[in-house]
C-alpha positions in Angstrom: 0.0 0.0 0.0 1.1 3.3 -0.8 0.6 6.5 1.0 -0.2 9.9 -0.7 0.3 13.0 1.8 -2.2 15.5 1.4 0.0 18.8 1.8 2.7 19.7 4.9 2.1 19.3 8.3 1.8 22.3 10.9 5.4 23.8 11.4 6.3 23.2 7.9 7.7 26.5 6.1 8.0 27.2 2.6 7.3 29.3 -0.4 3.2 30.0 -0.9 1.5 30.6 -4.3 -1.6 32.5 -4.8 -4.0 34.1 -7.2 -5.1 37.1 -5.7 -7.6 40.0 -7.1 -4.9 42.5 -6.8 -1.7 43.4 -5.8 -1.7 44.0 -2.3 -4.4 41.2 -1.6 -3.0 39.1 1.7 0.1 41.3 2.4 -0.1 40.2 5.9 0.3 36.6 4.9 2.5 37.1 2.4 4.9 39.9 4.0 8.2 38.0 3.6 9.8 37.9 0.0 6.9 38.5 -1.6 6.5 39.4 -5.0 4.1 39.8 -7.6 5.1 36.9 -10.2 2.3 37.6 -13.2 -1.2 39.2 -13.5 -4.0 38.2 -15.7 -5.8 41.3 -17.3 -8.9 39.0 -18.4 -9.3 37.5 -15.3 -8.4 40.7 -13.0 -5.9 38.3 -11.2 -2.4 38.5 -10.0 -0.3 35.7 -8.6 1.4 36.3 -5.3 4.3 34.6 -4.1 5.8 35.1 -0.2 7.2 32.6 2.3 4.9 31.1 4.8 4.5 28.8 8.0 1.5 26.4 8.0 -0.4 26.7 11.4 -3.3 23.9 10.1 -4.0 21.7 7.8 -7.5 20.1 7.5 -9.4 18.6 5.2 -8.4 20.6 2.4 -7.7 23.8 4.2 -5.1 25.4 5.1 -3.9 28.0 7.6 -0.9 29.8 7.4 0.5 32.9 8.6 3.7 35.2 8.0 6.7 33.1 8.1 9.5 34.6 10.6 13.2 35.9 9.8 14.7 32.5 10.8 12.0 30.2 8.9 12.7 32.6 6.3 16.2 32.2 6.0 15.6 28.1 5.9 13.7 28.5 2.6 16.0 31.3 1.0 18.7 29.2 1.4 16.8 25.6 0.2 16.1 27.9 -2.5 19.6 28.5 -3.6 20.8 25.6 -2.6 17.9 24.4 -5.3 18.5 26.5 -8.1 
């Protein structure tokens, strides 16, 4: 048998993704290195990107907030170690 995870477990940090209806939609969240990646004019959408800490994940949602400097400095340096 095989298991499939379903997404990260509380504690986890890493990068978030979102489509947002504008720029500074969940800039609390998504405080640290965030940065608007692309915007769609037709849909009136632009995709977010900042570094996060998961608080919950439940069936199917998931709560995050702000990721601090030190989690922050884990995923930078994933990041590069990555790319």
């Amino acid at each position: 048998m095989r298991a499939v995870p379903i997404g990260p477990d509380p504690g986890f940090s890493g990068r978030a993704w979102v489509w947002a209806p504008d720029e500074s939609a969940h800039a609390d969240v998504l405080s640290i290195d965030r940065e608007v990646v692309a915007r769609d004019r037709l849909r009136r959408a632009t995709l977010l990107t900042g570094i996060v800490t998961i608080l919950r994940n439940e069936n199917g949602f998931v709560e995050v907030r702000a990721a601090t400097k030190a989690e922050a400095a884990r995923v930078l340096g994933a990041e590069r170690l990555r790319a």
